[in-house]
C-alpha positions as CSV (number, residue, x, y, z in Angstrom):
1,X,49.6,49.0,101.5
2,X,49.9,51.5,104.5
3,X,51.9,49.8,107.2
4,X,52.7,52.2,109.6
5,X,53.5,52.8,113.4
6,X,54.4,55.0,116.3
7,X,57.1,55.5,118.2
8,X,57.1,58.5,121.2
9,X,60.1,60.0,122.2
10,X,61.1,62.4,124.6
11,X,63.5,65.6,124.1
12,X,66.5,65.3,126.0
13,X,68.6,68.5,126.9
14,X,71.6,66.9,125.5
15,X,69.8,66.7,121.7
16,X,69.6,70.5,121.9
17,X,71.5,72.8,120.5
18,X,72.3,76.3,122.2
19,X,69.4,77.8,120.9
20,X,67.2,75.3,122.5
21,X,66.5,73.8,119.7
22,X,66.9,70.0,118.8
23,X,69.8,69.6,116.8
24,X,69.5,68.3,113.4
25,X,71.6,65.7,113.3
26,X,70.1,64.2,116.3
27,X,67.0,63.8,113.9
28,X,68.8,60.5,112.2
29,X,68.8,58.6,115.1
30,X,65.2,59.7,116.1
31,X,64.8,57.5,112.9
32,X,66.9,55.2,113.5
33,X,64.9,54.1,116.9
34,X,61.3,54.4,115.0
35,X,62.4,52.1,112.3
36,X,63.9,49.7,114.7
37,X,60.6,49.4,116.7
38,X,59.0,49.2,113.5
39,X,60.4,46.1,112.8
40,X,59.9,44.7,116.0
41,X,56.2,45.6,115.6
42,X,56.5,43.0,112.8
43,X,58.4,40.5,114.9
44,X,61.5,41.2,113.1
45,X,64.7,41.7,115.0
46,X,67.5,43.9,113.5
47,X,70.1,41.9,116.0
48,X,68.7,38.6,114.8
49,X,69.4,39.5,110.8
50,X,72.4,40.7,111.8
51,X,73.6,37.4,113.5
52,X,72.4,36.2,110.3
53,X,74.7,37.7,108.1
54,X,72.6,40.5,106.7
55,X,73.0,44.3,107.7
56,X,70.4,47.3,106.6
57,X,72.9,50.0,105.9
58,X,71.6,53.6,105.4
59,X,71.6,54.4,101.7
60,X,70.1,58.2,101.6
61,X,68.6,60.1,104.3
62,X,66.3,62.9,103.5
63,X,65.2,65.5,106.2
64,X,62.8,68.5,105.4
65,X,62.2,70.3,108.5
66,X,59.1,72.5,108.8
67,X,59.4,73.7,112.5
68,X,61.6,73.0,115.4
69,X,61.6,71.0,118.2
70,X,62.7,71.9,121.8
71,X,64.1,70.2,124.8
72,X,61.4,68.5,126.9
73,X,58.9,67.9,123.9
74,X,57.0,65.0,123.0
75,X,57.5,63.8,120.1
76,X,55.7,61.3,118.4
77,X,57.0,59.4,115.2
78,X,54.9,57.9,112.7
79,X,56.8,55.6,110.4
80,X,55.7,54.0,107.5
81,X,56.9,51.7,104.6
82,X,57.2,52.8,101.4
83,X,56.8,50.3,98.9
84,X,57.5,46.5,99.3
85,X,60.7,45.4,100.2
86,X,63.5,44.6,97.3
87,X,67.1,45.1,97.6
88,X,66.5,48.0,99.5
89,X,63.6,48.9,101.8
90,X,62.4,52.9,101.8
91,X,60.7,54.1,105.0
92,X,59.3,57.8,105.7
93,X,58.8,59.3,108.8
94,X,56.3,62.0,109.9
95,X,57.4,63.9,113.4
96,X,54.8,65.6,115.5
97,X,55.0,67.3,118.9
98,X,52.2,66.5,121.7
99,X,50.5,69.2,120.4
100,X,50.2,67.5,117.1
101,X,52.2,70.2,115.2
102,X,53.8,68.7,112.0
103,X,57.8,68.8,112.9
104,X,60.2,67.2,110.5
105,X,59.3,65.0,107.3
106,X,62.0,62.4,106.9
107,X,62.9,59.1,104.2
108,X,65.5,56.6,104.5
109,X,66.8,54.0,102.2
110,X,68.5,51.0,103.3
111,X,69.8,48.4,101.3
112,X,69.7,44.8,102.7
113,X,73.6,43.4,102.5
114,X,75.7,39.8,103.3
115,X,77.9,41.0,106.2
116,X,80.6,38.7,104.7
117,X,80.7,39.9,101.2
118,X,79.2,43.5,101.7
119,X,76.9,43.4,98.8
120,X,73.2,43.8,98.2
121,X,71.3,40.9,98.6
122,X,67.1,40.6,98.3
123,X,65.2,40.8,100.7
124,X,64.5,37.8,103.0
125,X,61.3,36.0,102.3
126,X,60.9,35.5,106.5
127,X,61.1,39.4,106.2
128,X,58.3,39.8,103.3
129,X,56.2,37.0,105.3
130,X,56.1,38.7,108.5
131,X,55.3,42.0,106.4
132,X,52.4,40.3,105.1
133,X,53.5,40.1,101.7
């Protein structure tokens, strides 16, 4: 059940730190943008669910970095779904540079939610149809 896909991104000089080095925290919304495009590689649009009613906020965030990144790289994002969607949906992330150099390892959790009553809801069936399941 390996749904996966790629997203390439480009260093920018402001993710860096002064060592050159992209900054970790910049390494969240390097997710963030994969998973997005993820979805849309489904047909699913985040600003659709949202208008909706239903939000995905982050639940946990794991980051195990094995070597850095630098300004001006290529970086190339594979994400992947965990498991089948519940409550929650898990996604991890493999980052690679254009040499193909394993980068950063990442998971998120994110829980589906009502807007209106901020509480965990299941996951839409349009959502588990256009994941094929």
């Amino acid at each position: 059940m390996k749904k996966n896909a790629f997203t390439q991104i480009r260093v920018r000089y402001g993710e860096t730190d002064q060592m050159g080095v992209v900054h970790h925290g910049n390494y969240a919304q390097f997710f963030e943008l994969a998973r997005i495009e993820w979805l849309e590689g489904f047909g699913i649009s985040y600003k659709a669910m949202e208008a909706q009613g239903i939000q995905l906020p982050v639940y946990e965030l794991k980051i195990n970095y094995k070597k850095p990144a630098f300004f001006d790289d290529r970086l190339e994002i594979e994400t992947i779904l965990k498991d089948k969607p519940t409550a929650k949906i898990v996604f991890e992330y493999i980052v690679r540079n254009q040499q193909g150099e394993l980068l950063t390892l990442g998971e998120t959790t994110l829980v589906f939610t009502d807007i209106q009553y901020r509480r965990p809801i299941r996951c839409p069936d349009y959502v588990l149809k256009a994941l094929g399941f």
